[in-house]
N, C-alpha and C positions, 0 to 999 in steps of 0.2 A: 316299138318301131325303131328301125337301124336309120343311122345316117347312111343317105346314099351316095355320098360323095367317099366314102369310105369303097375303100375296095380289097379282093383278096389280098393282096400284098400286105396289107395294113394290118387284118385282120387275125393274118399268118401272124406277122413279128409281136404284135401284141401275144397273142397265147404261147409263142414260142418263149418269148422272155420269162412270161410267168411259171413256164414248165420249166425253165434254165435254173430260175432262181429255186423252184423246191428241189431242183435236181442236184444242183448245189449244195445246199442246204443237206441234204440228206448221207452226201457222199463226204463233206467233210467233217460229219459224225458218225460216220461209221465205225465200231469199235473193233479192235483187234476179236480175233475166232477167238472162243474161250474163255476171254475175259470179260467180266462182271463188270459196270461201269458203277461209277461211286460219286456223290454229290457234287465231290470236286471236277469231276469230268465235266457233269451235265452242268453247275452253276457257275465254275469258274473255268469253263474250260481246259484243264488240267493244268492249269497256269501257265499256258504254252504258248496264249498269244504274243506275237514281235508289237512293239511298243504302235510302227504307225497302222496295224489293225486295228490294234485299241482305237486309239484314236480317228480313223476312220467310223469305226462303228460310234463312238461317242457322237462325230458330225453326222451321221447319218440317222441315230438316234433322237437325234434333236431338231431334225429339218425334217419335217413334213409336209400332207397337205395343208397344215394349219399356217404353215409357212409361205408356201407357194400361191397358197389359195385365200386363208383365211387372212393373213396377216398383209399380204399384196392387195389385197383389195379392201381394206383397212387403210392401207397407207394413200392408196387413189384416192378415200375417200374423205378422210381424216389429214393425210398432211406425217411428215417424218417422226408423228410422238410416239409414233404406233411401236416407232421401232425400241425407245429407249429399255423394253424389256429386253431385249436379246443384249442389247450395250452394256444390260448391269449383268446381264448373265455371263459376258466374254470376262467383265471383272472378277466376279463373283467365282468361277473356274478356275482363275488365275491362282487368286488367294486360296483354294482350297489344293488346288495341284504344290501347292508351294509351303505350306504351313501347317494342315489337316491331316491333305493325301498320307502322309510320311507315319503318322501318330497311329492312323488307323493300318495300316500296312505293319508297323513294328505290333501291335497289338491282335493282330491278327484277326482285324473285323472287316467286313467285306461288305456289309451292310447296314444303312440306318438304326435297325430299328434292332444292329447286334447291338451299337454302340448305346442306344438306349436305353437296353436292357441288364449292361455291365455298369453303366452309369448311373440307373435310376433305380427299376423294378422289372420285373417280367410281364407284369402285369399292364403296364405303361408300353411294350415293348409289343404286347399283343393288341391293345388299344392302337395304337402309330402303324401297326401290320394291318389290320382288319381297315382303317380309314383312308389308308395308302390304297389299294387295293381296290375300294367304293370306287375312290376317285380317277383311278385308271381308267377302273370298268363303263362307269357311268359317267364319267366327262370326258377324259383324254381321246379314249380307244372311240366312244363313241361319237365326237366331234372330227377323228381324226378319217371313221369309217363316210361318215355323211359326207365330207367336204372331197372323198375321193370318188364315191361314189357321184356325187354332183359333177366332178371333172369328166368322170367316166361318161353322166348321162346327155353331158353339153357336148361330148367331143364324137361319140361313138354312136349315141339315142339322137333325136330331137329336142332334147332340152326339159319337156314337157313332166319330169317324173315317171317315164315309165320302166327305166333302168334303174332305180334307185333299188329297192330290196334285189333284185337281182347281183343290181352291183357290190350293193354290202356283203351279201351273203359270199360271190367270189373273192372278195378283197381279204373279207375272214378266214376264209377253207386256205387258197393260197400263204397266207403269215401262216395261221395255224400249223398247216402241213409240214413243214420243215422244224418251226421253231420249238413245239413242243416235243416232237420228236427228242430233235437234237441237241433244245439247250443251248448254254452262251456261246459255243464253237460253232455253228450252223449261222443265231444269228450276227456273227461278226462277219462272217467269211461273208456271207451271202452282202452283210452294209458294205462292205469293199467295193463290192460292185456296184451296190448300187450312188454309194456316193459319188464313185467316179461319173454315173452317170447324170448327179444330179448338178454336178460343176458342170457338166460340157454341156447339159441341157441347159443349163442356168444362164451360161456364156452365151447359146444362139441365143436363146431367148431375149436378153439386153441386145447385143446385136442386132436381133432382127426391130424390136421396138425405138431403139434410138435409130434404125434407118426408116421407119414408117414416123417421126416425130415430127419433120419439114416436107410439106409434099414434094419439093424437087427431092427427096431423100439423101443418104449420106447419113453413114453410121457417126466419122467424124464432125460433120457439119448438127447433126443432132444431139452429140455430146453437149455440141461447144452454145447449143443453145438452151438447153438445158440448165448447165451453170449459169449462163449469163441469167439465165431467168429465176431461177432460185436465189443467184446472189440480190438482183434488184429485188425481189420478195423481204428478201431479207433486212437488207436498208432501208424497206420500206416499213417493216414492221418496227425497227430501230429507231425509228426517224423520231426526232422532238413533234414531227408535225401529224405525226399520229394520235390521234383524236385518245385512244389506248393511255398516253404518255405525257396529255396535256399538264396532269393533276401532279405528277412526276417531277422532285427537285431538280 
């Protein structure tokens, strides 16, 4: 069953996008007539990415539903600890962009489980490949399919589960359709876009929540209540007179 508050407009730009994005995808791997494509085309895209695609595709790589969804509603429910993964992760990037990147770049390894394998054994290097791999399959990919498909069934369904295998199944065929194809040129091109959309979606979003926070509303009137209320939280959990803190020199 559909939401019926949905209507054609809605339902157009939804399938339009996901037909934009393989159409995308598919055009910006297209190989020259004649020419044979070679591992470098399909896994490093011929080396030909500009530094901020990279880097687009890396944020976009890294922000999901697990983000939007799983992780936002972790932090409703739990409180800001939810976030300190992603805190050590902006570190943790840092130091590897800075100190690692370079090492494996001059050596000319491009992946984990190359550097494993010049470092260790092959055998260790197939081990680290085949576990990588599990874990994508059966936790990443499939937490990442549930929690879109749940978006999809709450926004577009009634809530109730009856979109969910449907949903998984499009959410699949659409990534699928372009990325295997095309390889790491398709999917960067295609994270360009869709990162841009997940900033400005990101931005109403905060927008639109910090103006429903006060019922007179006010985007800036809901910021400024927000801190003030986080900061007395704070002082409050600081406080000597927190029962927490009594036992405390």
């Amino acid at each position: 069953m559909l939401n019926t508050s949905f209507e054609f407009w809605d339902y157009f730009i939804f399938g339009a996008y996901a037909l934009m994005i393989i159409a995308v995808g598919l055009w910006v791997s297209r190989g020259k007539k004649g020419v044979q494509k070679t591992t470098e085309d399909y896994f490093l895209a011929s080396k030909s990415l500009p530094w901020w695609a990279i880097g687009a595709s890396l944020i976009a790589a890294n922000i999901s539903a697990e983000q939007f969804i799983g992780m936002s509603g972790s932090g409703f429910a739990v409180g800001l600890a939810i976030a300190s993964y992603e805190f050590m992760a902006a570190l943790t990037l840092i130091i590897v962009g800075k100190f690692f990147l370079p090492i494996f770049i001059k050596q000319g390894l491009y992946t984990i489980p190359e550097f494993v394998e010049k470092r260790f054994s092959t055998n260790l290097k197939t081990i680290l490949a085949v576990f990588w791999i599990a874990l994508f399959i059966f936790v990443n990919l499939t937490s990442v399919l549930f929690l879109g498909a749940k978006a999809i069934d709450t926004i577009i369904g009634t809530g109730n589960g009856e979109l969910f295998i449907p949903a998984i199944v499009g959410l699949a065929f659409v990534a699928a359709a372009y990325s295997i194809y095309g390889g790491l040129s398709a999917v960067a091109w295609t994270d360009v876009i869709q990162v841009a959309l997940l900033i400005v979606g990101g931005i109403i979003t905060t927008l639109i929540a910090l103006d429903n926070v006060l019922p007179g509303g006010g985007v800036v009137d809901g910021f400024n209540h927000v801190v003030d209320t986080a900061g007395d939280k704070f002082h409050m959990i600081i406080s000597k007179d927190n029962p927490e803190f009594k036992n405390l020199p």
